[in-house]
VOROPA-400818 format. One line per 8 residues: number of its first residue (from 1); their letters; for each residue x, z, y of N, C-alpha, C. Coordinates in steps of 0.001 Angstrom, whole numbers. Layout:
BEGIN
NUM> A> X:Z:Y:X:Z:Y:X:Z:Y  ...
//
This chain:
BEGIN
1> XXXXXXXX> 59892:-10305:81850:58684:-11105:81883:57749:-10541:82932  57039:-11257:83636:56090:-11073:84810:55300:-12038:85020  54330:-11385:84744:53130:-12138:84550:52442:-11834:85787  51098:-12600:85634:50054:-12537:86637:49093:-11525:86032  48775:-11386:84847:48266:-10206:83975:48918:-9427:84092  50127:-8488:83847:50853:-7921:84216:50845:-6967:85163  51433:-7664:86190:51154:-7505:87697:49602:-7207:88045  48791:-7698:87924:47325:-7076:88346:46916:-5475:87510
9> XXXXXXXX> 47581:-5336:86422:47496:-4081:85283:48427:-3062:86031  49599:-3264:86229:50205:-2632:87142:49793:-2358:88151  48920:-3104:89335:48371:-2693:90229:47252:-1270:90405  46488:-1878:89196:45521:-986:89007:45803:488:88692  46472:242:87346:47092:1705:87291:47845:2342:88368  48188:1807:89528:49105:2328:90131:47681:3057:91796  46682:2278:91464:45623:2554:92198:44526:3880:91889  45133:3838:90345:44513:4747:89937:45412:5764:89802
17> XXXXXXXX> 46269:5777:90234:47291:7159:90298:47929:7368:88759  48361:6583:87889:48822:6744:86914:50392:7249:86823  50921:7690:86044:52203:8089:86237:53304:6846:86357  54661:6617:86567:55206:5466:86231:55628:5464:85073  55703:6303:84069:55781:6342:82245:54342:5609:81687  53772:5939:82323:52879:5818:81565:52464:3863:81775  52537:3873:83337:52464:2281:83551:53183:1650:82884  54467:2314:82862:56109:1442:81938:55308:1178:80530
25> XXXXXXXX> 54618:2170:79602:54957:2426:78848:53668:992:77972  52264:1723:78923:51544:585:78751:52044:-630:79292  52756:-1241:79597:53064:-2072:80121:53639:-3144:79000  54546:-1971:78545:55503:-2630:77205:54617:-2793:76143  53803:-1840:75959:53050:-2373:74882:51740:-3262:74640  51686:-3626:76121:50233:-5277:76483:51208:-6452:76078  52592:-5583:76627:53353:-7563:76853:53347:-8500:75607  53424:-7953:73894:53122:-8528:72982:52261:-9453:72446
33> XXXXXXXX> 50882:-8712:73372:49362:-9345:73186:49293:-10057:74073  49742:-9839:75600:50055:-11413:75979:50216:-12359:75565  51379:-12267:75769:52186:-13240:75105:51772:-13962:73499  50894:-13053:72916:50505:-13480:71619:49444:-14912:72197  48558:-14431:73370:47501:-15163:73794:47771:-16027:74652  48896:-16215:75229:49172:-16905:75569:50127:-18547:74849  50574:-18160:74146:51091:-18996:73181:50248:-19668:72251  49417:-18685:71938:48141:-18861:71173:47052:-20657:71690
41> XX> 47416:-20647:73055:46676:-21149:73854:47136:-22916:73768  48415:-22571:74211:49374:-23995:74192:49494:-24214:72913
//
């Protein structure tokens, strides 16, 4: 999954010098609440 949320969260952290565990890790655990809000929507 790749989002446009996603991808901009990834950016940032990656601007902010975050580790790539740690981006992975938050990463995996936004994609739920996405996706919750997004479904939520439609």
């Amino acid at each position: 999954m790749s989002s446009k949320i996603l991808d901009d969260m990834r950016d940032v952290m990656r601007r902010l010098h975050y580790s790539i565990r740690t981006e992975k890790s938050d990463s995996e655990g936004v994609k739920p609440c996405v996706l919750h809000f997004i479904f939520e929507i439609v």
